[in-house]
N, CA, C and O atoms as a GROMACS GRO file, in nm:
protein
  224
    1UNK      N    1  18.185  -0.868  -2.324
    1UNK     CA    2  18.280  -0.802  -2.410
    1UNK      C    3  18.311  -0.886  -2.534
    1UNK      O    4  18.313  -0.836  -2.647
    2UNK      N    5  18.334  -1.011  -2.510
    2UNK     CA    6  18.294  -1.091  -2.632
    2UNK      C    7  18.265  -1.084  -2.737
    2UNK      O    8  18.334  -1.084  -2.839
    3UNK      N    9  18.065  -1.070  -2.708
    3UNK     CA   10  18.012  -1.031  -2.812
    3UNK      C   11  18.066  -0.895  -2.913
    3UNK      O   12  18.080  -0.904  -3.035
    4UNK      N   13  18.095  -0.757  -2.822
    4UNK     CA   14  18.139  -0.648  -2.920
    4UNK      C   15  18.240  -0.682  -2.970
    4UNK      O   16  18.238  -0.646  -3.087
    5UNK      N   17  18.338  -0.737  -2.945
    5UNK     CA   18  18.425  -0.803  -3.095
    5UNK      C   19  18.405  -0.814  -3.173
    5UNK      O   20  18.482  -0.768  -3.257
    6UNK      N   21  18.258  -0.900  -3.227
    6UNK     CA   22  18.250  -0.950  -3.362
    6UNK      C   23  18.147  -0.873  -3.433
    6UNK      O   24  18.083  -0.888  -3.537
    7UNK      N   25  18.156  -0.765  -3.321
    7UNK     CA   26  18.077  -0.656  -3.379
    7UNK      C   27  18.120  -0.507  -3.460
    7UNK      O   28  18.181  -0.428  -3.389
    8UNK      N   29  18.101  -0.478  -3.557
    8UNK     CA   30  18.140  -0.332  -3.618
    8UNK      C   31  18.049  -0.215  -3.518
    8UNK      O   32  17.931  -0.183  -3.505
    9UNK      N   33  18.158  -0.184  -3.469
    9UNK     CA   34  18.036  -0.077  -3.407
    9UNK      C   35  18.124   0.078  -3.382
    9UNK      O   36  18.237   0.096  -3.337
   10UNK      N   37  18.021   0.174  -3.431
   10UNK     CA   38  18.116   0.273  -3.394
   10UNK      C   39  18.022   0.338  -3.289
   10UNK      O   40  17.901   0.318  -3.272
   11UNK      N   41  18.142   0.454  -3.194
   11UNK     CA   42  18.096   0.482  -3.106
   11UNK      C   43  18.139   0.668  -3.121
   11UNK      O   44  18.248   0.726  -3.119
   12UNK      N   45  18.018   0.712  -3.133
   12UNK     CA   46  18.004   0.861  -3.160
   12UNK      C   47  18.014   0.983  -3.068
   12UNK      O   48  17.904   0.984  -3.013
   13UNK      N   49  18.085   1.087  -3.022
   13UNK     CA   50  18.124   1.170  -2.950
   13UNK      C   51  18.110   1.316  -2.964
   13UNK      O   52  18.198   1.364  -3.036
   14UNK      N   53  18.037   1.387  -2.923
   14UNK     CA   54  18.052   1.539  -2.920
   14UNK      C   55  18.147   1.609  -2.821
   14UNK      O   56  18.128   1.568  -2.706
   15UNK      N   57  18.236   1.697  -2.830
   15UNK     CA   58  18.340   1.730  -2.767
   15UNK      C   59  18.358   1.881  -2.816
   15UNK      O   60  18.350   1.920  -2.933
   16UNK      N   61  18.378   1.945  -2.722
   16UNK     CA   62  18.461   2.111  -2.722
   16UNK      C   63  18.608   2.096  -2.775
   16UNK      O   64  18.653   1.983  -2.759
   17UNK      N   65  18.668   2.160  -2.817
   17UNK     CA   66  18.777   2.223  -2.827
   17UNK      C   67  18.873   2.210  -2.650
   17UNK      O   68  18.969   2.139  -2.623
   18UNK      N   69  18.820   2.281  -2.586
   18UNK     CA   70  18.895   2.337  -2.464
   18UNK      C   71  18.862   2.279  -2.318
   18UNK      O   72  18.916   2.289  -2.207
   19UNK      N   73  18.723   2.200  -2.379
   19UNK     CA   74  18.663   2.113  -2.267
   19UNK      C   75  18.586   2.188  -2.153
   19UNK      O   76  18.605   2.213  -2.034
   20UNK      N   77  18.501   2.209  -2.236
   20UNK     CA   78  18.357   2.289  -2.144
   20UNK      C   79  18.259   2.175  -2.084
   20UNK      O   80  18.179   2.185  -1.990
   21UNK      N   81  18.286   2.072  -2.158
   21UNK     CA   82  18.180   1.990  -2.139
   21UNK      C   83  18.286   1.891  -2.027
   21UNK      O   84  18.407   1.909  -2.012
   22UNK      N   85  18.219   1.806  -1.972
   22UNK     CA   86  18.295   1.745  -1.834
   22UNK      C   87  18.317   1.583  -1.880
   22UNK      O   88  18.367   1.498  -1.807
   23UNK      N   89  18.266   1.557  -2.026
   23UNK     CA   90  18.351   1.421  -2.088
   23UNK      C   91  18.480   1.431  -2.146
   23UNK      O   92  18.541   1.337  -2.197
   24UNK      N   93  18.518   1.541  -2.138
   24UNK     CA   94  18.667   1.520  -2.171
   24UNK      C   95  18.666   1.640  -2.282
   24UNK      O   96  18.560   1.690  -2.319
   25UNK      N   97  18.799   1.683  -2.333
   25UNK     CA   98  18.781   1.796  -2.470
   25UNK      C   99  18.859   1.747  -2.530
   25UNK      O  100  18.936   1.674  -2.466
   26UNK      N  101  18.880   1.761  -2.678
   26UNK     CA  102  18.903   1.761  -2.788
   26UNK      C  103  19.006   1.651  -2.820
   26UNK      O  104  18.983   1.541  -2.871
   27UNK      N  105  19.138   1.708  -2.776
   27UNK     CA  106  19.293   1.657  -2.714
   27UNK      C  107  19.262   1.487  -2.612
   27UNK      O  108  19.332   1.388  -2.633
   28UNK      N  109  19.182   1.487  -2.540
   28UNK     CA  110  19.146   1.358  -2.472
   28UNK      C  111  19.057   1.219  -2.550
   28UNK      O  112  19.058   1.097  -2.535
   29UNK      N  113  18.997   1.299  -2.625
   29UNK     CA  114  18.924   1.223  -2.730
   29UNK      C  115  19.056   1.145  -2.826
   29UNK      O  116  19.094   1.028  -2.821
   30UNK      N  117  19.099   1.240  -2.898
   30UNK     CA  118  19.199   1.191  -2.976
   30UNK      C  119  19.286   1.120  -2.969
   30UNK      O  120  19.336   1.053  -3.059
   31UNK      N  121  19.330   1.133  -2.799
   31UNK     CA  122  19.476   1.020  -2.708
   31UNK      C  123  19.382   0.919  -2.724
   31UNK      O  124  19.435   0.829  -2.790
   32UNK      N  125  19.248   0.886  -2.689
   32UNK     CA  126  19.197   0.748  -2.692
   32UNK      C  127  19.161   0.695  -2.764
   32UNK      O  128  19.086   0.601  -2.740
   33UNK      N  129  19.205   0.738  -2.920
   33UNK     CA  130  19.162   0.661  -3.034
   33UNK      C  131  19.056   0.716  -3.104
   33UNK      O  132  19.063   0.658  -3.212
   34UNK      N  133  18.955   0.798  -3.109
   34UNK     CA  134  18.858   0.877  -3.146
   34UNK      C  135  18.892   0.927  -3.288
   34UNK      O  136  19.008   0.965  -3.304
   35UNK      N  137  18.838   0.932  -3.356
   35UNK     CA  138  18.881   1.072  -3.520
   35UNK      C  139  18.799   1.151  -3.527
   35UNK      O  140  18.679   1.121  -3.527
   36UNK      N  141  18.849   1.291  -3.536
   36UNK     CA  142  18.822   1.394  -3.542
   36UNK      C  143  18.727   1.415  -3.707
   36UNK      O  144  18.776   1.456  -3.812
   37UNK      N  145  18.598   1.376  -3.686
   37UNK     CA  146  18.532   1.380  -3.812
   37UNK      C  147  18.489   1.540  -3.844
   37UNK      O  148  18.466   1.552  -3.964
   38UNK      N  149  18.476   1.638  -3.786
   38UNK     CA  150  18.457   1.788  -3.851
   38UNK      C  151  18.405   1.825  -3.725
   38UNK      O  152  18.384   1.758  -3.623
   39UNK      N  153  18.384   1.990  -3.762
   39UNK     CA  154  18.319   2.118  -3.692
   39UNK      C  155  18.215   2.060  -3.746
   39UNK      O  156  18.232   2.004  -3.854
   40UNK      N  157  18.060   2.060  -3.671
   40UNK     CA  158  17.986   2.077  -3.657
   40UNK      C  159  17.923   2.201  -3.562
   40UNK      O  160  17.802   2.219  -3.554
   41UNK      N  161  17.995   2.261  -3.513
   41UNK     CA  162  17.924   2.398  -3.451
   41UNK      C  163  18.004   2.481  -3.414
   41UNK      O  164  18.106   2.436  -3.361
   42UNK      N  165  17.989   2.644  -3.427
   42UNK     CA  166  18.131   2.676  -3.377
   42UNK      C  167  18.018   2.836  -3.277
   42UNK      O  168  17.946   2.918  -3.335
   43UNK      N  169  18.041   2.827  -3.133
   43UNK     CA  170  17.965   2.952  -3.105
   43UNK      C  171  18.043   3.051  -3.075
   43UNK      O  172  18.124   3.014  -2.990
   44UNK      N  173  18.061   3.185  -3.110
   44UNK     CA  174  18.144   3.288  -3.057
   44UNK      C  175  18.163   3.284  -2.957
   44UNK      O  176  18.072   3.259  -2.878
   45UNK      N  177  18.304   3.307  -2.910
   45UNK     CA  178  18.353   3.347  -2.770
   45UNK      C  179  18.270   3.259  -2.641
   45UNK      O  180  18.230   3.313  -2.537
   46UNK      N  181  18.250   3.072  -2.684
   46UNK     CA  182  18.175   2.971  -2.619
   46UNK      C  183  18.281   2.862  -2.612
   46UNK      O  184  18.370   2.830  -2.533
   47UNK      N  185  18.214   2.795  -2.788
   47UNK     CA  186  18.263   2.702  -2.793
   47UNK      C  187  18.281   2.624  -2.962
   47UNK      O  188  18.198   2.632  -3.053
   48UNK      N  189  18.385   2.567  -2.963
   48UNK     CA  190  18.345   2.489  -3.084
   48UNK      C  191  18.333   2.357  -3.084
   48UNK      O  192  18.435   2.305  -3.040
   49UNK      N  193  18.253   2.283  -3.115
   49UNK     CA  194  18.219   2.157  -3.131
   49UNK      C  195  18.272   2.072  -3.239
   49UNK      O  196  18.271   2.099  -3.359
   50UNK      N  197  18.312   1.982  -3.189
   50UNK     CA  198  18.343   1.860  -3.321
   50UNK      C  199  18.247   1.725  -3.318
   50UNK      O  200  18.195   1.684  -3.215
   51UNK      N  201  18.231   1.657  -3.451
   51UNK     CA  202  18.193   1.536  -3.416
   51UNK      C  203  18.327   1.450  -3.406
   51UNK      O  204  18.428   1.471  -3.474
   52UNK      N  205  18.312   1.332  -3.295
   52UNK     CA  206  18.436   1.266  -3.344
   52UNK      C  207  18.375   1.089  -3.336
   52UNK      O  208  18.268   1.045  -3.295
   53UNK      N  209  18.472   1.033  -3.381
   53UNK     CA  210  18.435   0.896  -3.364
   53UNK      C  211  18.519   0.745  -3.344
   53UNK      O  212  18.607   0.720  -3.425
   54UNK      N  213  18.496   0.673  -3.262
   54UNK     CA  214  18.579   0.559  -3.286
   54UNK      C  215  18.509   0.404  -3.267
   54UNK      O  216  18.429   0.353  -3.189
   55UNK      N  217  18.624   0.342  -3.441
   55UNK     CA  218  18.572   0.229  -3.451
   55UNK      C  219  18.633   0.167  -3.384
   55UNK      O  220  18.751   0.181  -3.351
   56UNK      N  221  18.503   0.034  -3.335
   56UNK     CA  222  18.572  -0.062  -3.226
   56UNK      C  223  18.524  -0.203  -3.276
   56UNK      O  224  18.557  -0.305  -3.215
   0.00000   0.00000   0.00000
């Protein structure tokens, strides 16, 4: 763990809205520090996708 300290590193996330997917949705991303960088996909009556991201 060390080493990623002195490291810039970001760590990149795809996430639902409502949490279709079983890493967590939208709202869980964001409590852990994540930013909500945009819609990248939105499917009718599915899902919408965000990218999100956090620097560590």
């Amino acid at each position: 763990m060390k080493f990623l300290e002195k490291q810039n590193i970001n760590i990149f996330v795809i996430s639902d809205e409502m949490g279709i997917f079983p890493n967590g949705d939208l709202d869980f991303f964001i409590k852990n520090g994540y930013e909500d960088m945009d819609v990248i996909s939105k499917e009718n009556n599915y899902c919408t996708l965000h990218l999100l991201c956090k620097y560590i």
